[in-house]
mmCIF file of the N, C-alpha and C atoms, coordinates in Angstrom:
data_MODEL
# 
_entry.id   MODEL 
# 
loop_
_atom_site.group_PDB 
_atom_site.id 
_atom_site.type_symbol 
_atom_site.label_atom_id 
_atom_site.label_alt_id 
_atom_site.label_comp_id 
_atom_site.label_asym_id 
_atom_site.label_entity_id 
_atom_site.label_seq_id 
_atom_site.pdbx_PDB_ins_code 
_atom_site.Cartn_x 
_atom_site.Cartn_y 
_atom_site.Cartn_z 
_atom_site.occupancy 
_atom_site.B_iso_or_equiv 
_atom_site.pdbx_formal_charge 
_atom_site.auth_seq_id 
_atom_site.auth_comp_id 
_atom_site.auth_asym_id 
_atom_site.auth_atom_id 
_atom_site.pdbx_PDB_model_num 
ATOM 1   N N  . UNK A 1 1  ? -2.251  0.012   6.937   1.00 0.00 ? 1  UNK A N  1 
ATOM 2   C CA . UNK A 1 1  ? -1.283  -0.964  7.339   1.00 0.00 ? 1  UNK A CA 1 
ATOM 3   C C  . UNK A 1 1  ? -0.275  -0.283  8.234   1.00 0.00 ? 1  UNK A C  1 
ATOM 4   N N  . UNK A 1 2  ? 0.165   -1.248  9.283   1.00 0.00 ? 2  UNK A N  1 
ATOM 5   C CA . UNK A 1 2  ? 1.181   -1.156  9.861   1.00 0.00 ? 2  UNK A CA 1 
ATOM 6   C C  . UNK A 1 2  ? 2.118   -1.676  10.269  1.00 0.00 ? 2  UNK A C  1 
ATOM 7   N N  . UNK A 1 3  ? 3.305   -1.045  10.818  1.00 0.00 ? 3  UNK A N  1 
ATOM 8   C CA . UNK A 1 3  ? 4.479   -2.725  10.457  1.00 0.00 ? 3  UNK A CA 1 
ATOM 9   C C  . UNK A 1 3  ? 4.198   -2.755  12.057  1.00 0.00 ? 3  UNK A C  1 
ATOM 10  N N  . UNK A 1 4  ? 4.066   -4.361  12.629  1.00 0.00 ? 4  UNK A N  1 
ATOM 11  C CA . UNK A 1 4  ? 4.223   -4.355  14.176  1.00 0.00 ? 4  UNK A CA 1 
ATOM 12  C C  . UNK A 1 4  ? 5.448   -4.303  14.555  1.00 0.00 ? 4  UNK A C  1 
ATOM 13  N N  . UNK A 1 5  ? 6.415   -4.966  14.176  1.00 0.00 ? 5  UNK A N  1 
ATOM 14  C CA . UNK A 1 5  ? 7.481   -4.298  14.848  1.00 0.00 ? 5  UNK A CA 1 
ATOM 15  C C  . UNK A 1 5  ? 8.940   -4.009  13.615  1.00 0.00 ? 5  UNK A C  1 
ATOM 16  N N  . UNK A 1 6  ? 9.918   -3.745  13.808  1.00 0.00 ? 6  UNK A N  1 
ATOM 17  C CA . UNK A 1 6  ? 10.879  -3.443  13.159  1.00 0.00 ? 6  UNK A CA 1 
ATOM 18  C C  . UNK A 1 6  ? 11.742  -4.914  12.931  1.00 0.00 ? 6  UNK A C  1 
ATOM 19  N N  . UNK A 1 7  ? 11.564  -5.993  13.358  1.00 0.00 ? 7  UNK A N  1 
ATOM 20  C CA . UNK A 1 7  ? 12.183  -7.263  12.475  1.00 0.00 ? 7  UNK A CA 1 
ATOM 21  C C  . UNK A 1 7  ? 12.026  -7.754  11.141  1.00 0.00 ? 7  UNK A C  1 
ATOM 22  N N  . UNK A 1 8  ? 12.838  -7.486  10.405  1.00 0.00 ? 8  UNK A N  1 
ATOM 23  C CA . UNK A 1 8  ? 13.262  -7.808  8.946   1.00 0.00 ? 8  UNK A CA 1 
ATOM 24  C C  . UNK A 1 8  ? 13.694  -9.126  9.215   1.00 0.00 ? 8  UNK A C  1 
ATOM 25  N N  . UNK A 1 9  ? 12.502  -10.538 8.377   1.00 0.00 ? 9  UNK A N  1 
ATOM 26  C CA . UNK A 1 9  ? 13.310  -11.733 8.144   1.00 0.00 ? 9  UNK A CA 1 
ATOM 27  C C  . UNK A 1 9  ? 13.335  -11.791 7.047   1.00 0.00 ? 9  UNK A C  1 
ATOM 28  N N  . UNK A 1 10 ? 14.242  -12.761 6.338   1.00 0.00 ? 10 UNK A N  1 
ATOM 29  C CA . UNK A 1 10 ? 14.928  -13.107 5.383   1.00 0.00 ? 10 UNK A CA 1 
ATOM 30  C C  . UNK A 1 10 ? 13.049  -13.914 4.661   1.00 0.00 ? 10 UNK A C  1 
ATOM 31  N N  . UNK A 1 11 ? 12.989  -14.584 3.294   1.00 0.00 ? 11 UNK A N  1 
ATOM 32  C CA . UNK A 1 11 ? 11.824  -14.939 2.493   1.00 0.00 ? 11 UNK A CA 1 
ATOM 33  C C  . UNK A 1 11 ? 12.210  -15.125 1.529   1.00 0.00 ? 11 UNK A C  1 
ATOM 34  N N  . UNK A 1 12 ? 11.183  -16.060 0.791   1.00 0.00 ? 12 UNK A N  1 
ATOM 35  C CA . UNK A 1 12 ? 10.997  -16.523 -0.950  1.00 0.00 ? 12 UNK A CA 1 
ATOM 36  C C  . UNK A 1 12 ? 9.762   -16.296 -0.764  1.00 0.00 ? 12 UNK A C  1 
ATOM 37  N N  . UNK A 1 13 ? 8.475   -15.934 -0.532  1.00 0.00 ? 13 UNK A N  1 
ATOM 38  C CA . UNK A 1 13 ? 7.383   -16.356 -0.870  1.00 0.00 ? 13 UNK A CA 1 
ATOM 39  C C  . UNK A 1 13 ? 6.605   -15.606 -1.680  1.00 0.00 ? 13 UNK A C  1 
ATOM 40  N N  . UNK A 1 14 ? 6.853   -13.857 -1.875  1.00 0.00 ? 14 UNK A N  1 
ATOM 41  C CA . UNK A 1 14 ? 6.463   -13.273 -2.140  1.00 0.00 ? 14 UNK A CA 1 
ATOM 42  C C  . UNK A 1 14 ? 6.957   -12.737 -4.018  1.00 0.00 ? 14 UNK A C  1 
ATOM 43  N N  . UNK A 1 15 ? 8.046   -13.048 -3.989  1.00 0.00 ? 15 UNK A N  1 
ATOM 44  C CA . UNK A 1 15 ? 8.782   -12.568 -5.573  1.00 0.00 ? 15 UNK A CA 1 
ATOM 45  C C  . UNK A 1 15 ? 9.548   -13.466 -5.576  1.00 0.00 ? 15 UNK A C  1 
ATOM 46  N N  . UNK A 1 16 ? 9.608   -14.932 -4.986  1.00 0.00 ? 16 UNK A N  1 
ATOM 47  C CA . UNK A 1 16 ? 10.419  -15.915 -5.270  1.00 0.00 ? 16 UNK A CA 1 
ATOM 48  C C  . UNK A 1 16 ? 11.684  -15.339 -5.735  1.00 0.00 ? 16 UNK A C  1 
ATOM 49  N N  . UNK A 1 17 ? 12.142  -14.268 -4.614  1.00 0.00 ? 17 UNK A N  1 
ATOM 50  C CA . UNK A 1 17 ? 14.062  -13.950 -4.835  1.00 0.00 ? 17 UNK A CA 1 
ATOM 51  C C  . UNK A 1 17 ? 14.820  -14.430 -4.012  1.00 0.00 ? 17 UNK A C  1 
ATOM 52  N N  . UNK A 1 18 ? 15.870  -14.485 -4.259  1.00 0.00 ? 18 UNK A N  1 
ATOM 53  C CA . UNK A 1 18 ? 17.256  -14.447 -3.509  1.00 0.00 ? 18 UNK A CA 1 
ATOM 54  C C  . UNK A 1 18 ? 16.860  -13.829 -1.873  1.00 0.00 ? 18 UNK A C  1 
ATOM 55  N N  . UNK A 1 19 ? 16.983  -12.774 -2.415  1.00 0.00 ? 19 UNK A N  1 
ATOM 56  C CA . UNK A 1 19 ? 17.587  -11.170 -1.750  1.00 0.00 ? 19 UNK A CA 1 
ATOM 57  C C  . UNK A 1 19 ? 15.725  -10.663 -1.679  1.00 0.00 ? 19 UNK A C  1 
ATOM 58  N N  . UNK A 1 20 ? 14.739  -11.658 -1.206  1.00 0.00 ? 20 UNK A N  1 
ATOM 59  C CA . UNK A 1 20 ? 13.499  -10.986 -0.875  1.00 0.00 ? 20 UNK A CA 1 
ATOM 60  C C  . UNK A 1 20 ? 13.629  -11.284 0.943   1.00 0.00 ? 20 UNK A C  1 
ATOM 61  N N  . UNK A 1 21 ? 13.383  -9.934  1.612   1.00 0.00 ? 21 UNK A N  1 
ATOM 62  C CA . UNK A 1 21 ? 12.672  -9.800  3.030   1.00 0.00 ? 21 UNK A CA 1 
ATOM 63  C C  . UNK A 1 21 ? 11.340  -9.326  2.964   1.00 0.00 ? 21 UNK A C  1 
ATOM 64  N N  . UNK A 1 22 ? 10.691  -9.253  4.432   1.00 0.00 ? 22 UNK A N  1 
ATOM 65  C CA . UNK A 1 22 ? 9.677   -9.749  5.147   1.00 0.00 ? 22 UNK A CA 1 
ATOM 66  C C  . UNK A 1 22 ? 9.904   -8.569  6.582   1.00 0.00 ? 22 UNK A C  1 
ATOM 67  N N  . UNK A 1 23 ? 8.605   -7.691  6.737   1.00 0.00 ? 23 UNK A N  1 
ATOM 68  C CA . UNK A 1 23 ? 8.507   -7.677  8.095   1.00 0.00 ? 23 UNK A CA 1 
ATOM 69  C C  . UNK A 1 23 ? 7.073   -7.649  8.191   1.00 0.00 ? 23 UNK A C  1 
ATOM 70  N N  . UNK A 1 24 ? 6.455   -8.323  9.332   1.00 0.00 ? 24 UNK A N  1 
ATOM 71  C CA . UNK A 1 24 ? 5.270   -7.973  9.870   1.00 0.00 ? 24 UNK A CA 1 
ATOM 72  C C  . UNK A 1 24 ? 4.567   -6.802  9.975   1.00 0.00 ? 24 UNK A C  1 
ATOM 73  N N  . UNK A 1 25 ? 3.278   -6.923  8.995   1.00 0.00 ? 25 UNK A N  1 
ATOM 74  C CA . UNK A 1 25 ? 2.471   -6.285  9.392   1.00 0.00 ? 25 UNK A CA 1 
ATOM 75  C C  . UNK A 1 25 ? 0.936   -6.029  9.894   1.00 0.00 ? 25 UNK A C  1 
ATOM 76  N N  . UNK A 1 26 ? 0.138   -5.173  10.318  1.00 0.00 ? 26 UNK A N  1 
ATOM 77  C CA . UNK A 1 26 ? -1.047  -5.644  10.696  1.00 0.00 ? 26 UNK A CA 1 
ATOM 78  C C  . UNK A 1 26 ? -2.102  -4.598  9.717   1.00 0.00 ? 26 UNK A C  1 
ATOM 79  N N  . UNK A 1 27 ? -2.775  -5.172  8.609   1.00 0.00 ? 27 UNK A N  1 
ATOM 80  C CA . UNK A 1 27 ? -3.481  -5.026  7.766   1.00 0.00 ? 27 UNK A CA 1 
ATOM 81  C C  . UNK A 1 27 ? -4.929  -3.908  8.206   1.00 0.00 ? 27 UNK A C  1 
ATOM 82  N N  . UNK A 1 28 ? -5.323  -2.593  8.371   1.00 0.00 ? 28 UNK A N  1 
ATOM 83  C CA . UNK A 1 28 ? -6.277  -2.152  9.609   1.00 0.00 ? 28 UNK A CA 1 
ATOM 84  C C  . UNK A 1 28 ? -7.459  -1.792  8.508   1.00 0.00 ? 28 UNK A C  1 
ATOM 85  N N  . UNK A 1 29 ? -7.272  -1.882  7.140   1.00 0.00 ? 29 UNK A N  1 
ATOM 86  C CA . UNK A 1 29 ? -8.530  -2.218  6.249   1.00 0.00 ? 29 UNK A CA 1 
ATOM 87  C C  . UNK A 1 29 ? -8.058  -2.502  5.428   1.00 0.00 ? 29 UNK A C  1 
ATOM 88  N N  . UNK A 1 30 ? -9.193  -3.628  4.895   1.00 0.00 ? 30 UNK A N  1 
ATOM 89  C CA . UNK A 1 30 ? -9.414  -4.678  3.831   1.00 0.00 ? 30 UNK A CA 1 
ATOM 90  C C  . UNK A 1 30 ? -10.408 -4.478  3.038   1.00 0.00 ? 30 UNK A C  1 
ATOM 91  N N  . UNK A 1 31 ? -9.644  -4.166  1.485   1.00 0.00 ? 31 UNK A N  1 
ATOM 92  C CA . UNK A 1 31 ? -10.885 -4.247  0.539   1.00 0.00 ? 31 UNK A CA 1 
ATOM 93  C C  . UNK A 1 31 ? -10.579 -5.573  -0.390  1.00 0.00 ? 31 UNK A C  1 
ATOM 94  N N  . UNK A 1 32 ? -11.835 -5.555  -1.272  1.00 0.00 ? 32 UNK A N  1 
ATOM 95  C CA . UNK A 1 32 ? -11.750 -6.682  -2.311  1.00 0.00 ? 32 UNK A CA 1 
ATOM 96  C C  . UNK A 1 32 ? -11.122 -6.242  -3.255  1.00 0.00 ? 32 UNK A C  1 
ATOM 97  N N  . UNK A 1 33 ? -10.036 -6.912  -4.239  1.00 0.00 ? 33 UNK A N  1 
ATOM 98  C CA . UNK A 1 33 ? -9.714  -6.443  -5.011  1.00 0.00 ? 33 UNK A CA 1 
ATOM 99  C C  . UNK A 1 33 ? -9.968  -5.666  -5.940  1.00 0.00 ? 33 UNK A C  1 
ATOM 100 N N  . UNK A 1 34 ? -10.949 -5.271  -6.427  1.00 0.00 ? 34 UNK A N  1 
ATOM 101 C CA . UNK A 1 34 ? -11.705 -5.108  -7.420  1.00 0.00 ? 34 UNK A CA 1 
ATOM 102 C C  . UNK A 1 34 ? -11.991 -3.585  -6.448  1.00 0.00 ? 34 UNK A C  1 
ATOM 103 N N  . UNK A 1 35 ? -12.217 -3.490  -5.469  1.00 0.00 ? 35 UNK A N  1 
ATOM 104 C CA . UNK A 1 35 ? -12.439 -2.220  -4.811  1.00 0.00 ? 35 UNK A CA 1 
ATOM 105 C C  . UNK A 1 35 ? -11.352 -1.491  -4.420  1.00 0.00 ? 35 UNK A C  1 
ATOM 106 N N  . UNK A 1 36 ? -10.314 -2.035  -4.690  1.00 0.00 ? 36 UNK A N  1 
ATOM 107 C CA . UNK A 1 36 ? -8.801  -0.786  -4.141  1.00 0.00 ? 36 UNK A CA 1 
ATOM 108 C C  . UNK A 1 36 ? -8.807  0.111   -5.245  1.00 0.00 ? 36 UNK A C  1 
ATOM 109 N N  . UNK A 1 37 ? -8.026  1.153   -4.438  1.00 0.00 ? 37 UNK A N  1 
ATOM 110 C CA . UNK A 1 37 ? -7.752  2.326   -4.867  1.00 0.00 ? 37 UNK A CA 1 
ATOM 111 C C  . UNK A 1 37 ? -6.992  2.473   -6.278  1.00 0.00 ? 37 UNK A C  1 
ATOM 112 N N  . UNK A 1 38 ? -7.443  2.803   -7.381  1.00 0.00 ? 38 UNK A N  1 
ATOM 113 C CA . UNK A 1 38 ? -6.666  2.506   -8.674  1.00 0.00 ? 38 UNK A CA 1 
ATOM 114 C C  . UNK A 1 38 ? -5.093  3.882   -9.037  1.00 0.00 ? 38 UNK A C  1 
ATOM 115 N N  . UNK A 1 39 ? -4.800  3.663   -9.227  1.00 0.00 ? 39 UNK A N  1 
ATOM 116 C CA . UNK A 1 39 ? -3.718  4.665   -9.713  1.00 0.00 ? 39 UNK A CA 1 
ATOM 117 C C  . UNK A 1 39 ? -4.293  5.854   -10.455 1.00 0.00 ? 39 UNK A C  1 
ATOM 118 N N  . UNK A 1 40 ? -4.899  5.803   -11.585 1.00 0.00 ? 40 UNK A N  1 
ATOM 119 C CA . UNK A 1 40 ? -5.757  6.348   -12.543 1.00 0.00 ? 40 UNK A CA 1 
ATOM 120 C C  . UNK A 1 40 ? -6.876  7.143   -11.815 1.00 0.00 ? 40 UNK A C  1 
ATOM 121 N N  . UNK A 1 41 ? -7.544  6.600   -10.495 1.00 0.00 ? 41 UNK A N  1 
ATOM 122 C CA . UNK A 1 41 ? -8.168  7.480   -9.802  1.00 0.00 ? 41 UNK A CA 1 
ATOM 123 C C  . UNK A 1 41 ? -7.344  8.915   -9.318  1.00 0.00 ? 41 UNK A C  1 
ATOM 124 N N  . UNK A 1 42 ? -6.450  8.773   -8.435  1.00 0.00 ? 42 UNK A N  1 
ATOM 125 C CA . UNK A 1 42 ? -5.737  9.528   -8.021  1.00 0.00 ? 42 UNK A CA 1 
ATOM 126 C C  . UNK A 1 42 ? -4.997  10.466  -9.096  1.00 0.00 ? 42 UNK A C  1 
ATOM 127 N N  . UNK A 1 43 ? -4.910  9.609   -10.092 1.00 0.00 ? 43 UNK A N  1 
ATOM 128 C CA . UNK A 1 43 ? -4.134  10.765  -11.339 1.00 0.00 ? 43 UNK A CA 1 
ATOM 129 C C  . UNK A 1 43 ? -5.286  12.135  -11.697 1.00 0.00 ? 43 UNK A C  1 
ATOM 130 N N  . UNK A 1 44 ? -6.593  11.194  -11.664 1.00 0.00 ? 44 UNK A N  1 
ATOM 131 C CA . UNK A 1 44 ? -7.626  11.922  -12.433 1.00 0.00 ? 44 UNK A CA 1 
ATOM 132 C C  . UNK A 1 44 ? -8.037  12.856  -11.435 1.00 0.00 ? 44 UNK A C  1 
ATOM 133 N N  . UNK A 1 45 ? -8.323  12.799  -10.125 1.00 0.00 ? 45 UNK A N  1 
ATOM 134 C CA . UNK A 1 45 ? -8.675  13.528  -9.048  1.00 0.00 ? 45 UNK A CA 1 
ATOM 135 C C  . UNK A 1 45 ? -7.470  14.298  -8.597  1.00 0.00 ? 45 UNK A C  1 
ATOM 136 N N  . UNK A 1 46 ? -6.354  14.426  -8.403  1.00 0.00 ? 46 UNK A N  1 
ATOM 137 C CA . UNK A 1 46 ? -5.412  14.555  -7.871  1.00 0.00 ? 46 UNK A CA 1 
ATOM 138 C C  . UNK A 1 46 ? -4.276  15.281  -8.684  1.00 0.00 ? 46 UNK A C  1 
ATOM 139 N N  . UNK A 1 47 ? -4.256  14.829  -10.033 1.00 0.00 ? 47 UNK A N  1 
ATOM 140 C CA . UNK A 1 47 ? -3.173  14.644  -10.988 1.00 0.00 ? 47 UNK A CA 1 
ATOM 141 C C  . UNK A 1 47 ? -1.483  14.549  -10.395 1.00 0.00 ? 47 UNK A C  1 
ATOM 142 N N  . UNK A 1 48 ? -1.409  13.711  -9.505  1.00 0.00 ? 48 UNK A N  1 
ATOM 143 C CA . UNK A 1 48 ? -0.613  13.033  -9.100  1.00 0.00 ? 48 UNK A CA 1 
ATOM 144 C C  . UNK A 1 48 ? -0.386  11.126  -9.393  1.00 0.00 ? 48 UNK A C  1 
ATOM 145 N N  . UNK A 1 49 ? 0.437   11.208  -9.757  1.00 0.00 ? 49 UNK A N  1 
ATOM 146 C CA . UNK A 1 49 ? 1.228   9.434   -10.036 1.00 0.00 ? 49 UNK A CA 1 
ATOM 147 C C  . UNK A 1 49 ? 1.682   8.561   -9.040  1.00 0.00 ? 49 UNK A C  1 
ATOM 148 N N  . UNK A 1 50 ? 0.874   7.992   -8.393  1.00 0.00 ? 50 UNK A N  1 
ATOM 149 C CA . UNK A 1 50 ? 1.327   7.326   -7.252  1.00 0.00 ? 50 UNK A CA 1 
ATOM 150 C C  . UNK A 1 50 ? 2.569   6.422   -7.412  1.00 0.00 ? 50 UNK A C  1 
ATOM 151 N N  . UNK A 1 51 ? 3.429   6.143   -6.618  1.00 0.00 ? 51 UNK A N  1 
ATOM 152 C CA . UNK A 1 51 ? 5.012   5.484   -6.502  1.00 0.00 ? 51 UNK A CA 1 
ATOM 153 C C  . UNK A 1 51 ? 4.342   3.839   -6.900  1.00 0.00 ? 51 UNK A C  1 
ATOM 154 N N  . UNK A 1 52 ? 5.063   3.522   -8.200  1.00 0.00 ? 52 UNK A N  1 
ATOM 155 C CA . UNK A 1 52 ? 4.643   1.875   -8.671  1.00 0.00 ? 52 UNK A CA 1 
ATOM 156 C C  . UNK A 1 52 ? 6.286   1.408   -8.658  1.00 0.00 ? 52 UNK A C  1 
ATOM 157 N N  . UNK A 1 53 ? 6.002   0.123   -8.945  1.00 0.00 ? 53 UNK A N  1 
ATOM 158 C CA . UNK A 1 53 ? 7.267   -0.845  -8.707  1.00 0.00 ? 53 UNK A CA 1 
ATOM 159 C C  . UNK A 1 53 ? 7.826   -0.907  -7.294  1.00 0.00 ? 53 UNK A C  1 
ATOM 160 N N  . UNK A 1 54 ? 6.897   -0.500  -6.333  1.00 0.00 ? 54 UNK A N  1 
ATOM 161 C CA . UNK A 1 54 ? 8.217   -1.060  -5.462  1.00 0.00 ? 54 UNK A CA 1 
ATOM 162 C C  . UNK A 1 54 ? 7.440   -1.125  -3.860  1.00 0.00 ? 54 UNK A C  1 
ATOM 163 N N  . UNK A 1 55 ? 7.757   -1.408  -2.970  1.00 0.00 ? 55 UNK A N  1 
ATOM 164 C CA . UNK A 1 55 ? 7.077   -2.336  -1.732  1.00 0.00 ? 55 UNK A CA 1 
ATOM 165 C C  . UNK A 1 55 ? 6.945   -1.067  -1.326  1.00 0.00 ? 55 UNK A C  1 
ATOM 166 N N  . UNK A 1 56 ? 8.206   -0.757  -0.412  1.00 0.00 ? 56 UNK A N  1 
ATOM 167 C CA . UNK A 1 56 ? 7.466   0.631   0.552   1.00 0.00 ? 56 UNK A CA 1 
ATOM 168 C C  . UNK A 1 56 ? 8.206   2.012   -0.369  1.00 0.00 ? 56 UNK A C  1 
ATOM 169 N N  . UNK A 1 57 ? 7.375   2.593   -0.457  1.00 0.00 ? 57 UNK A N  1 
ATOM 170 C CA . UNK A 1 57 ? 7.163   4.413   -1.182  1.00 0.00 ? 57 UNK A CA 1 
ATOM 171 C C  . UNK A 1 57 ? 7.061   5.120   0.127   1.00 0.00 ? 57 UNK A C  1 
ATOM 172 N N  . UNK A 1 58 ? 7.919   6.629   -0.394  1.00 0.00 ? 58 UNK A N  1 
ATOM 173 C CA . UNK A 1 58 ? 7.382   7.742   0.294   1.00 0.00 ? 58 UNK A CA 1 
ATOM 174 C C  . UNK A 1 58 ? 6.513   8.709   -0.318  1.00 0.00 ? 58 UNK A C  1 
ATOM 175 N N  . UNK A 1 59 ? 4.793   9.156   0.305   1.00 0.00 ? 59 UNK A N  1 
ATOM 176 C CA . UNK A 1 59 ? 4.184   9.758   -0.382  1.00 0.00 ? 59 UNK A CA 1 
ATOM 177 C C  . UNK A 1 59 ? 4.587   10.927  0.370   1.00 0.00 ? 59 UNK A C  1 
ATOM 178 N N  . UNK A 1 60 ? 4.644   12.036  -0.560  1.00 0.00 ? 60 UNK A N  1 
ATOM 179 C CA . UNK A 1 60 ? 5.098   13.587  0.363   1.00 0.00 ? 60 UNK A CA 1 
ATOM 180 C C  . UNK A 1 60 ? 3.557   14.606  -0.099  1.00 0.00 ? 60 UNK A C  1 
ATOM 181 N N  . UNK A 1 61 ? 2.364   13.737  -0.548  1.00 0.00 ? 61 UNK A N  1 
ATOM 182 C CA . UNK A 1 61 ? 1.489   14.565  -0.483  1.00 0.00 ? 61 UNK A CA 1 
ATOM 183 C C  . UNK A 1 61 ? 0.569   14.010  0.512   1.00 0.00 ? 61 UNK A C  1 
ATOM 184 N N  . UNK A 1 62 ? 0.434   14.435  1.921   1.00 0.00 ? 62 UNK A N  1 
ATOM 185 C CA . UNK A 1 62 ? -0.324  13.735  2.734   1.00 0.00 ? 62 UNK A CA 1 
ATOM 186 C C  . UNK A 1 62 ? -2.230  13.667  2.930   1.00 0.00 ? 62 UNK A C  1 
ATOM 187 N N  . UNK A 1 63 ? -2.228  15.057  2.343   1.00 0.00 ? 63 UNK A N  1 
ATOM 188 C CA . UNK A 1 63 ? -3.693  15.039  1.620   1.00 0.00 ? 63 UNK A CA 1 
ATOM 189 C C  . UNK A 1 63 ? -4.078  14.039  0.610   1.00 0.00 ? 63 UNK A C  1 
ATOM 190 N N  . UNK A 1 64 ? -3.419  13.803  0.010   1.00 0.00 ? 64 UNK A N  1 
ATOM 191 C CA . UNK A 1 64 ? -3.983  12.237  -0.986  1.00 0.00 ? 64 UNK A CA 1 
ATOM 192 C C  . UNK A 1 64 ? -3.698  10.759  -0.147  1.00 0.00 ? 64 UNK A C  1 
ATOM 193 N N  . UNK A 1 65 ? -2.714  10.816  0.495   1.00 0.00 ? 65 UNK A N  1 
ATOM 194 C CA . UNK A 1 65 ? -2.281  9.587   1.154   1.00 0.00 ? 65 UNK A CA 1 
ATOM 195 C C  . UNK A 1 65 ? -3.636  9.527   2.443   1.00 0.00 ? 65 UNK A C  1 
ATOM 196 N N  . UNK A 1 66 ? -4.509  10.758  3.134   1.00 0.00 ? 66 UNK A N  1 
ATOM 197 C CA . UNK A 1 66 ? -5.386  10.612  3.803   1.00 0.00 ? 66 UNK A CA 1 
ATOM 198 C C  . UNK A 1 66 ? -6.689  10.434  2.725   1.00 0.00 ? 66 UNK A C  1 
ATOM 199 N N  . UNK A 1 67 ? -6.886  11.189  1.728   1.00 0.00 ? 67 UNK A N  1 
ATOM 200 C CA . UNK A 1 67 ? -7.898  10.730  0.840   1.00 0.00 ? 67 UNK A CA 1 
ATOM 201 C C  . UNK A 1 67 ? -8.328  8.979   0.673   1.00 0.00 ? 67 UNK A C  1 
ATOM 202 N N  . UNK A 1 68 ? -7.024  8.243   -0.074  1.00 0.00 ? 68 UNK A N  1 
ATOM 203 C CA . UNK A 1 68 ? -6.809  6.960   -0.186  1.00 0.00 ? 68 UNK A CA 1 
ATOM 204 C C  . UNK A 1 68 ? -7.339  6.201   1.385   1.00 0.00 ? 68 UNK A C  1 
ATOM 205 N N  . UNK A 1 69 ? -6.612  6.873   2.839   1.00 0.00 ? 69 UNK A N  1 
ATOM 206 C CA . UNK A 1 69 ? -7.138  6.054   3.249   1.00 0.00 ? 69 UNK A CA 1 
ATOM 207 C C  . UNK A 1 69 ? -8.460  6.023   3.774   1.00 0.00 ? 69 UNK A C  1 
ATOM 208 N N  . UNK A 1 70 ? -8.469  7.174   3.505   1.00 0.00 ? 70 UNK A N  1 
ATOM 209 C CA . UNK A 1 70 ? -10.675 7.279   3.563   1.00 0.00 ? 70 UNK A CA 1 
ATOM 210 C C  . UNK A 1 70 ? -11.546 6.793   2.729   1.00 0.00 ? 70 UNK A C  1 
ATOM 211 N N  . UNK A 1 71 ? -10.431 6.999   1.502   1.00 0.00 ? 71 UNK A N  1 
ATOM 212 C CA . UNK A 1 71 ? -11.635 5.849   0.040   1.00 0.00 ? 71 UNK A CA 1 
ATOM 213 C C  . UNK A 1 71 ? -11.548 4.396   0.521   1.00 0.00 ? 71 UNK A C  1 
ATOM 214 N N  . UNK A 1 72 ? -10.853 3.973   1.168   1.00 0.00 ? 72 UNK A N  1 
ATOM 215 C CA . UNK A 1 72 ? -10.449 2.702   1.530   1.00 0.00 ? 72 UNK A CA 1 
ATOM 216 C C  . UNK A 1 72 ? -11.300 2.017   2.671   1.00 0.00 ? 72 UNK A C  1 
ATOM 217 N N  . UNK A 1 73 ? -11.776 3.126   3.474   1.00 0.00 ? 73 UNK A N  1 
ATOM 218 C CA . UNK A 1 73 ? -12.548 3.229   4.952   1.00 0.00 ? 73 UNK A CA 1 
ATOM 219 C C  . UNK A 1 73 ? -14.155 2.377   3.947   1.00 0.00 ? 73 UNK A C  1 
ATOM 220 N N  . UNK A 1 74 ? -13.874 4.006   2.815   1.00 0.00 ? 74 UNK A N  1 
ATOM 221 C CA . UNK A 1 74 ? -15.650 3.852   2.784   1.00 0.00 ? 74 UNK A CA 1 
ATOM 222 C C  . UNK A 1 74 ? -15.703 2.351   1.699   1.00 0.00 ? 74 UNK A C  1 
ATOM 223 N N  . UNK A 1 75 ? -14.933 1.969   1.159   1.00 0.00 ? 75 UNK A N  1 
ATOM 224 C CA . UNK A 1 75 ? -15.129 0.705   0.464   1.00 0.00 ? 75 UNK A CA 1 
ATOM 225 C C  . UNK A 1 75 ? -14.752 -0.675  1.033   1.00 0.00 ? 75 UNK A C  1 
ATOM 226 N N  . UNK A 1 76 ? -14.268 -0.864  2.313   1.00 0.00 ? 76 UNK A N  1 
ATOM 227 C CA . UNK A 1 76 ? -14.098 -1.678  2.961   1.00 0.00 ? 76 UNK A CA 1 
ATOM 228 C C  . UNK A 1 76 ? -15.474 -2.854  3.288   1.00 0.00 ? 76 UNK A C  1 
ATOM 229 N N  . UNK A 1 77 ? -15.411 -3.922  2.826   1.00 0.00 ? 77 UNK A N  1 
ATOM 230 C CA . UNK A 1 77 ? -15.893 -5.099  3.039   1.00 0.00 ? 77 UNK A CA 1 
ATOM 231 C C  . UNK A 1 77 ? -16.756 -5.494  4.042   1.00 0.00 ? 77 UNK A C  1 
# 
């Protein structure tokens, strides 16, 4: 994923909040649910805890963040 541009709009649709925004992005692989990358994978391969609760994370291990998006390549739809 990528954000296309840097406009933040205002939203309800996603966590039905107040105080929820929105920016565009363009999706560059798609898996089925059932095929994304699990947390528990990465713990077990990796023994790293990927960032939960929250929209955008910083990963500071970029070897797993390229792993993910290669598991993602090869399970893509």
């Amino acid at each position: 994923m990528h954000i296309v541009n840097g406009q933040v709009v205002p939203g309800d649709k996603v966590f039905n909040e107040v105080r929820e925004f929105h920016v565009k992005v363009k999706w560059e692989t798609v898996v089925d649910d059932d095929k994304g990358v699990k947390n528990w994978e990465v713990r077990q391969k990796y023994d790293y805890g990927l960032p939960v609760r929250n929209v955008f994370c910083g990963m500071y291990r970029h070897d797993i963040a390229n792993w993910i998006a290669d598991e993602l390549q090869r399970r893509k739809q």
